[in-house]
N, C-alpha and C positions, 0 to 999 in steps of 0.2 A: 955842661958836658957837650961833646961833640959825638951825632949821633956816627958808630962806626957802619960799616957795610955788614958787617954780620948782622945786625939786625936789621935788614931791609927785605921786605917779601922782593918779589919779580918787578913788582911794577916801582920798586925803589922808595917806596914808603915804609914805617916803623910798623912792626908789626906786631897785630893787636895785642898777641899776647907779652910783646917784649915790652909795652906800652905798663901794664898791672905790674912786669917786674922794675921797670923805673919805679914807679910810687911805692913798692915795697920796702926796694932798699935806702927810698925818701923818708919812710916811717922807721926805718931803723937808725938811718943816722939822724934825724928828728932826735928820740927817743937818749940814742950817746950824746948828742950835742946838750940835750937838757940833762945831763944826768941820770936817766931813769932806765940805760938798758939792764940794770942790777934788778929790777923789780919785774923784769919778764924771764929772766935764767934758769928754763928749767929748773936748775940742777940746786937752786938757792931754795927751794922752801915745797909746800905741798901744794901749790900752785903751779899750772900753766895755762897756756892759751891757747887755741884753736883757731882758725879763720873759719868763720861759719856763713858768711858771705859776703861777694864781692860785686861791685856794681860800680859798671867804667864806659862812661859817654862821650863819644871821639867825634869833637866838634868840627873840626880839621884835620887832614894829614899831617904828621911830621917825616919829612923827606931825608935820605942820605945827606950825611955832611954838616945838618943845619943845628945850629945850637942851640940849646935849649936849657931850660931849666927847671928842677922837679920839687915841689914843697911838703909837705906835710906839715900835720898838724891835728891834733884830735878834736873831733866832731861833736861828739857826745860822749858822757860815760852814764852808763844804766846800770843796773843791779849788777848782773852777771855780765854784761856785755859792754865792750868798748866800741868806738865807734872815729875810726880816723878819716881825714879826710887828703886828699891827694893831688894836686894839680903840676900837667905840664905844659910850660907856656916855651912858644919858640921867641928868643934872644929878640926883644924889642917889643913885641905884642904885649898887649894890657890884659885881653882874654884869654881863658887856656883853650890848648889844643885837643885837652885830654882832664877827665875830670873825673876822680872816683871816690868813691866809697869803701872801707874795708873796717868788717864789722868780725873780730876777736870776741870770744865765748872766754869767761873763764874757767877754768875746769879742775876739779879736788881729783889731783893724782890717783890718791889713794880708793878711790868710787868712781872716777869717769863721768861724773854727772858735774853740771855747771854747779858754780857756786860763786857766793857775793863776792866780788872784787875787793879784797883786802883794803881796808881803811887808810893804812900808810900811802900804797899806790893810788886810790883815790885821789889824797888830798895832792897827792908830787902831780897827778895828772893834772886836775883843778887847777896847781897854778901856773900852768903853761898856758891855760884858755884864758886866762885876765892880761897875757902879756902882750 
């Protein structure tokens, strides 16, 4: 994508927080692209997820204009907790400019309290990380 002006602070760089929504909606289409945004759907079972924290180290500025691209991909999956991982590199660079973390709680609707990550989504997550 081509970073627009809207997202630029004063001094013409990406601004940090627009930086956590690139890699967000990286994990989302992640997630459609493998098939699995059926397994995070509210509205589909007694399951959902949380962000329970986020952690993003901006190696670089990315500037007005300049293009770029945003990956995702999951990091870890733990009991309760998932754990993706996010990178944006600018059009040519082999290192990212932007680098995070975003760590999903699972959470029983119906209590509010975390709970183990459903076995199905498990294993659908599982094999996105072998590929």
């Amino acid at each position: 994508m081509r970073v627009p002006f809207s997202d630029v602070d004063m001094h013409g760089r990406v601004h940090n927080s627009v930086c956590l929504t690139y890699v967000e909606n990286a994990i989302n289409e992640f997630l459609r692209e493998s098939d699995l945004l059926g397994y995070f759907d509210p509205r589909s079972g007694a399951h959902t997820y949380h962000a329970r924290k986020v952690e993003v180290v901006f190696n670089r500025p990315i500037g007005f204009d300049e293009v770029i691209d945003v990956r995702a991909g999951v990091g870890r999956i733990g009991t309760t907790s998932l754990t993706f991982t996010g990178q944006v590199h600018r059009a040519g660079d082999a290192d990212p400019s932007v680098v995070a973390e975003v760590v999903w709680v699972c959470v029983d609707v119906g209590t509010g309290r975390a709970a183990p990550i459903p076995e199905a989504t498990r294993s659908a997550l599982a094999a996105t990380m072998s590929e």
